[in-house]
C-alpha positions in Angstrom: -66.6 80.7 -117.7 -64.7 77.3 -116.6 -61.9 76.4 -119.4 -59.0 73.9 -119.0 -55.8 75.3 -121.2 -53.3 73.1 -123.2 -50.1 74.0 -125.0 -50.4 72.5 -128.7 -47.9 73.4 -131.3 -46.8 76.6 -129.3 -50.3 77.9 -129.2 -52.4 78.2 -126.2 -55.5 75.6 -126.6 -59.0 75.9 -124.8 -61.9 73.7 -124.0 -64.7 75.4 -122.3 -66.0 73.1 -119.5 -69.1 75.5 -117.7 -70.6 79.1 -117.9 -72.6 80.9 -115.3 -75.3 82.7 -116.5 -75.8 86.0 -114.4 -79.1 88.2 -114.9 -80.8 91.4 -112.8 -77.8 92.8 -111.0 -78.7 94.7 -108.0 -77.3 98.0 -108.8 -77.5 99.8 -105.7 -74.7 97.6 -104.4 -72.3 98.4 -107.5 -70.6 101.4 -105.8 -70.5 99.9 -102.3 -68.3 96.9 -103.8 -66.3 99.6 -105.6 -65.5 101.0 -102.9 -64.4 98.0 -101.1 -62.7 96.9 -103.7 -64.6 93.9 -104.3 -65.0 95.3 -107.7 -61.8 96.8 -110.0 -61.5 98.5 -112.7 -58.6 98.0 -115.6 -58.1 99.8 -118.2 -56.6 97.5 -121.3 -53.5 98.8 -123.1 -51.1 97.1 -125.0 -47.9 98.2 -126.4 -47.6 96.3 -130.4 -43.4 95.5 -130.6 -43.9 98.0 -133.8 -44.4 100.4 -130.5 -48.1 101.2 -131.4 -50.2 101.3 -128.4 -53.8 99.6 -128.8 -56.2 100.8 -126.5 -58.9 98.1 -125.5 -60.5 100.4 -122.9 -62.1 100.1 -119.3 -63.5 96.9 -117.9 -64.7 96.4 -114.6 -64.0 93.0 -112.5 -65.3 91.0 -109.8 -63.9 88.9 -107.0 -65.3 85.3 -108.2 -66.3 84.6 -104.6 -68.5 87.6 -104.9 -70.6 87.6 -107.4 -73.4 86.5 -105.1 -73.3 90.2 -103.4 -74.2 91.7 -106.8 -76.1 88.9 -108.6 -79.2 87.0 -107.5 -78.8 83.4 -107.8 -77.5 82.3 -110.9 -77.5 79.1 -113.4 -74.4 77.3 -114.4 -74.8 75.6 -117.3 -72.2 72.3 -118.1 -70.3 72.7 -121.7 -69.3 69.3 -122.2 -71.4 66.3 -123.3 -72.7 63.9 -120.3 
């Protein structure tokens, strides 16, 4: 996803500009690019002021240069009007 950010009011504005849609990953090369760290894994936790902790769990990332090493081609589709 392709977003441009503005400020308005003290709250963080978006307009989504373009999407890439991704399909069939090649799932033999998963652990290689773990490995090389070409893929991460975070695991989400935030801390409330209240001191609460809010667990949003594991997600895995890409390098955005890379998606082409564990994605065939993909389509990028344009958000905003022509």
């Amino acid at each position: 996803i392709a977003a441009d950010s503005v400020t308005i009011g003290g709250k963080e504005h978006f307009q989504y500009k373009k999407v890439e849609h991704t399909k069939k990953p090649i799932v033999s090369q998963f652990d290689i690019l773990l490995e090389q760290g070409i893929i991460t894994l975070d695991h989400l936790i935030k801390r409330k002021p209240t001191g609460s902790v809010v667990e949003k769990g594991p997600i895995f990332k890409i390098k955005p240069n890379a998606l082409d090493l564990l994605f065939p081609p993909s389509q990028s589709y344009s958000l905003l009007s022509k």
